[in-house]
N, C-alpha and C positions, 0 to 999 in steps of 0.2 A: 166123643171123648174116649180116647184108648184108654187101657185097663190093665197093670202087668201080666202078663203072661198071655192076653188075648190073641197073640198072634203068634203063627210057624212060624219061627227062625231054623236056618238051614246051620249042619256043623260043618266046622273045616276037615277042607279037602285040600290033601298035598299035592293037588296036581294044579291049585289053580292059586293066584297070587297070595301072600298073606296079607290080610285086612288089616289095617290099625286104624282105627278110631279116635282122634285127638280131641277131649272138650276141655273147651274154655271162651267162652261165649262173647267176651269182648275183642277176641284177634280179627273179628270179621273189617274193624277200619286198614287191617294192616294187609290182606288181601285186596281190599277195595278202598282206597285210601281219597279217595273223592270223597268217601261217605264222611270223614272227618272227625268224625267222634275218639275219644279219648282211649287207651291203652296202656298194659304196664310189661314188665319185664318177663313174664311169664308167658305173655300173647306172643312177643319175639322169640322166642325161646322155641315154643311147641311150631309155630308158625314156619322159623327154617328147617326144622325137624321135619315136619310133616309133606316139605316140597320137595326135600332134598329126598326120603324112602321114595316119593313117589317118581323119581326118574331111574327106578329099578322094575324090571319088568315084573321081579321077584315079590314084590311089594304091592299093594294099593293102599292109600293112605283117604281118607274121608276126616269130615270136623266136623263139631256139633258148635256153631255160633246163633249168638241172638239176632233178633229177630229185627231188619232195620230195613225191611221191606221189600228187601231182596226177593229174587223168584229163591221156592225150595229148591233143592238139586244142586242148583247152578254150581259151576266144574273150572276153576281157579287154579293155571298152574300145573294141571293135571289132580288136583285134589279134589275131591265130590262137597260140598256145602250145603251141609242142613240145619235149616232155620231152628230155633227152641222156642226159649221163654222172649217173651216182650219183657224190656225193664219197663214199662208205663203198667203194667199189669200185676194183679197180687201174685204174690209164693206161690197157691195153690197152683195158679194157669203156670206156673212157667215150671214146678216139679212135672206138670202134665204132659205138660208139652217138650220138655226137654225127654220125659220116660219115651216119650212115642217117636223121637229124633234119635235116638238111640235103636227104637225098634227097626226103624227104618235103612239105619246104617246098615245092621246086621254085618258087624264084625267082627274079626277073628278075637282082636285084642282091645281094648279100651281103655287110653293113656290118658292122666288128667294132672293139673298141676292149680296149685292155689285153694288152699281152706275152706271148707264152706259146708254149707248145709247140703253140696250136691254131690261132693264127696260118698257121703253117705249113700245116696241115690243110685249114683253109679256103681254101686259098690252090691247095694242088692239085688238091680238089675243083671250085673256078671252073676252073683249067685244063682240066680234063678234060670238062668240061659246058659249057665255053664261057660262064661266064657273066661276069658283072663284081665282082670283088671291091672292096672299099671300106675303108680303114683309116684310121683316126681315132685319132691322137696322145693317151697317156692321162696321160703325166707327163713331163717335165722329161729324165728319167733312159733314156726311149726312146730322146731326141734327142741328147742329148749325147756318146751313146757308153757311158755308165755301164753301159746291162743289157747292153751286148754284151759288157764286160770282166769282168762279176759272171755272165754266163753264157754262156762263149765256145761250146758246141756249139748251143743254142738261141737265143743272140743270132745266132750266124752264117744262124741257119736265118731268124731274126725280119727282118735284113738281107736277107738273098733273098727272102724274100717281099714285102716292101715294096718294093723294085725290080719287083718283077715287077705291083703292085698298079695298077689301072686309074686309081685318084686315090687320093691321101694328103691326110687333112685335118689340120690344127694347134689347137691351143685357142688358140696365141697366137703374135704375130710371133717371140719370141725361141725359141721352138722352129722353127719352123719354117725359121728362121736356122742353126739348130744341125743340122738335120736334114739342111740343104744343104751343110754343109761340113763334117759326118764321113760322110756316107754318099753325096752326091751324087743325095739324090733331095729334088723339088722337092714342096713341100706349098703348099694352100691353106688360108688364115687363117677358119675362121669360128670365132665363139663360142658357150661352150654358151647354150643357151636352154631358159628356164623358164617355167612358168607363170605370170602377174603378177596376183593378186588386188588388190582397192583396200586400201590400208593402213588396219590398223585397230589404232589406238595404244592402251595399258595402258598401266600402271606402271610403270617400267623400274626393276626392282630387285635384278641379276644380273651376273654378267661370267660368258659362255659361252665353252664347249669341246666340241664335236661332231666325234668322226671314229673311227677303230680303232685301237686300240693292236696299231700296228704298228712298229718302231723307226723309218724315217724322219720318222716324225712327233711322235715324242718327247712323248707326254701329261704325263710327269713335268715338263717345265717347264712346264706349268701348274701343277699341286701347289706346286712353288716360286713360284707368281708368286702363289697364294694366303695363301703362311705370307709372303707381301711384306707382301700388305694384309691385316693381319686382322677392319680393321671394315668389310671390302667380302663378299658371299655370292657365292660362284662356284658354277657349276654345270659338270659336266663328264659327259657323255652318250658313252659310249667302249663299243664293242662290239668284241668279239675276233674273229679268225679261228677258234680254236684251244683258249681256256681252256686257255694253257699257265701255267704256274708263274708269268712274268713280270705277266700279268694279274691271278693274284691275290694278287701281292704289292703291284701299282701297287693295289688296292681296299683292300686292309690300311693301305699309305702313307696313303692317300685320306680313312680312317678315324681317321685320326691329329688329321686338320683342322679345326679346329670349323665353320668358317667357307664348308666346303667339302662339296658334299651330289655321293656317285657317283649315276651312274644307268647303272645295263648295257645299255639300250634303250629307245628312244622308235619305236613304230611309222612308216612315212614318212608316214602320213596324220593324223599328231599332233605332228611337230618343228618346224610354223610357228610355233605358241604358243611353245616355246621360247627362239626367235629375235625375237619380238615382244614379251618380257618384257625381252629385254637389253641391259642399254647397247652393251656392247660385246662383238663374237664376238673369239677371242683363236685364232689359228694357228699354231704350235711347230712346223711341220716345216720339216725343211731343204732338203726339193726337192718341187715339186709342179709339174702342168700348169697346168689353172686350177680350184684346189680350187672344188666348185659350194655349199659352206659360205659361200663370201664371197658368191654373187649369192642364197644366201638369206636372210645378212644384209643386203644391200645391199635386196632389197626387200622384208626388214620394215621397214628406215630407221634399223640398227642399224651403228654405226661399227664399224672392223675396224681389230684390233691384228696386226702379224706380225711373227712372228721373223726370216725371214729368206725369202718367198716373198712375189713383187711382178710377177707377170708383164707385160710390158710398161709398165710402171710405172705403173700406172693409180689407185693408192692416191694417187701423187703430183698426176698430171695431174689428175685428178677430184676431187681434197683430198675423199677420202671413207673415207680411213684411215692410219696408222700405218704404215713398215717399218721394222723396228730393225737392219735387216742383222748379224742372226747375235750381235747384242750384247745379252744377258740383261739386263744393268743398264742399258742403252736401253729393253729393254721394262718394268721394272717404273717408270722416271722416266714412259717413255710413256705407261704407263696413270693414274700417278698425275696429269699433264697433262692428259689425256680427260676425267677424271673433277672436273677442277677446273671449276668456273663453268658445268660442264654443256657442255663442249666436245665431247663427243660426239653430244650432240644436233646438232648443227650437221655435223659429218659425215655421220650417217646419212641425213639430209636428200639428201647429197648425193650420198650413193650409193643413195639410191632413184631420182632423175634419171638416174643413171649405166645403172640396170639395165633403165630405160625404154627408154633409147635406144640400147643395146647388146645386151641378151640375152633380148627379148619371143620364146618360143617362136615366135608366130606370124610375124615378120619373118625366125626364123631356119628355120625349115619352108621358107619362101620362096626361100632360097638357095639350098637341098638339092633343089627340085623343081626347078626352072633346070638344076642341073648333073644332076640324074639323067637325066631326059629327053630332054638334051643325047648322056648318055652310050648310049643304046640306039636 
């Protein structure tokens, strides 16, 4: 069992690539998508990021993922994969084991996204090794205050480390608005960035729902915006954390609908099709950063309905989607307008322009080597 500090790490040298370290322990289904287990918007996010620096020779990119029985090492992409914690195993073995995945890395930079108790981890590990930690904004609920008040011993610690973090990044201005005026530390705005293939139009004969049923995202009003329209087919693609009770009660609900077909998972290297069949992606939750659901409707050129997530108001400025702010009977009028004279086509159009010019992987890779380079 390693120990902090028990081992030589080397410092950087400008003669040889720069290292970044990406953790976030559930992206490993999104590199090996056989393996099939569940993921969120954060795993996609660092995930295009971390393949995209690494086709620079200027760069090497490595991740620290859990542990799903995969060989350590193994080189994905051109990215190095090192195993952490087991989720079947207690906190203690996986703070352990993630410290010693980290020691292993031995890199320049270590980028992390998503709340937690490992935040913290990562955070005194850079201190100790002198390296540079990197924290990147994953929801709404970071910024505002909300996880510190929903978990005052781990938020306080999530606080501390973010103060102490070498750059904080935002997915969007109003977080990072938020960020500066309940916690006083300053973040920079980039957005996430995807891959952009050329559009390749089918049928569109769907109204989609892609995310986990998780409660802030509340999949059950989709079910209800299904028994709205019943001669329209929804699709709803929702994977669990947990396969707790709630899940398979919402699949029983789900079963109720004629007009509504579940699906438990769609691998990540098979959800385009599903977004390139849809009129339109539909978003139920009530607090989100910048769900990366909407930039992979956006560039299949599929309009976006939302309940009540609109970050920087870009659905409005870019007339490439619907927000009904938090008003259910907004969104079933909503969609039933979309869907009239084919007014989503017209949208989608425009948030495929939209995700051209804002969230091409390759332009946002570009940001991120600027300031890393900057920073060593």
């Amino acid at each position: 069992m390693g120990l902090p500090g028990d081992c030589k790490m080397t410092t950087a040298d400008s003669s040889k690539p720069l290292h970044v370290c990406y953790i976030a322990p559930k992206t490993y289904p999104i590199f090996n998508p056989a393996v099939g287990d569940y993921f969120g918007g954060a795993n996609v996010d660092l995930y295009y990021l971390s393949t995209e620096m690494a086709k620079d020779e200027h760069f090497k990119s490595s991740f620290i993922v859990a542990d799903y029985g995969q060989i350590d090492g193994e080189v994905i992409e051109d990215v190095k994969l090192f195993k952490a914690l087991d989720f079947g195993k207690g906190a203690l073995s996986g703070l352990v084991r993630t410290w010693n995945a980290l020691k292993r890395a031995d890199a320049d930079i270590y980028m992390m996204k998503c709340a937690s108790a490992g935040v913290t981890l990562v955070t005194l590990f850079c201190k100790l090794h002198k390296r540079k930690f990197i924290y990147r904004l994953a929801s709404t609920l970071e910024s505002n205050g909300t996880y510190i008040k929903q978990n005052p011993v781990v938020g306080r610690l999530f606080a501390w480390s973010l103060r102490r973090a070498t750059m904080v990044f935002a997915q969007n201005a109003i977080d990072a608005e938020n960020l500066k005026r309940t916690m006083g530390i300053e973040a920079k705005v980039i957005p996430n960035g995807h891959r952009l293939s050329p559009m390749q139009e089918q049928k569109r004969d769907t109204i989609l729902w892609v995310g986990r049923d998780v409660p802030i995202k509340n999949p059950e009003r989709f079910l209800g915006l299904a028994k709205a329209l019943p001669n329209e087919h929804f699709i709803i693609v929702c994977q669990t954390p947990n396969n707790d009770r709630h899940y398979e009660n919402l699949i029983a609900q789900a079963g109720q609908i004629p007009n509504l077909q579940f699906i438990r998972h769609v691998p990540f290297n098979q959800i385009a099709a599903y977004f390139q069949r849809a009129k339109v992606l539909v978003n139920t939750s009530d607090a989100e950063g910048f769900p990366n659901t909407f930039i992979q409707a956006s560039k299949a050129g599929t309009a976006i309905l939302s309940f009540n997530v609109n970050p920087d108001d870009f659905l409005n400025k870019f007339d490439c989607g619907i927000n009904c702010d938090g008003d259910f009977a907004k969104m079933v009028d909503s969609l039933k307008y979309l869907l009239t004279n084919e007014e989503y086509i017209r949208l989608g159009k425009n948030g495929r322009r939209y995700v051209e010019e804002l969230h091409d992987i390759t332009k946002i890779a570009d940001q991120y080597k600027r300031l890393f380079q900057n920073l060593v």
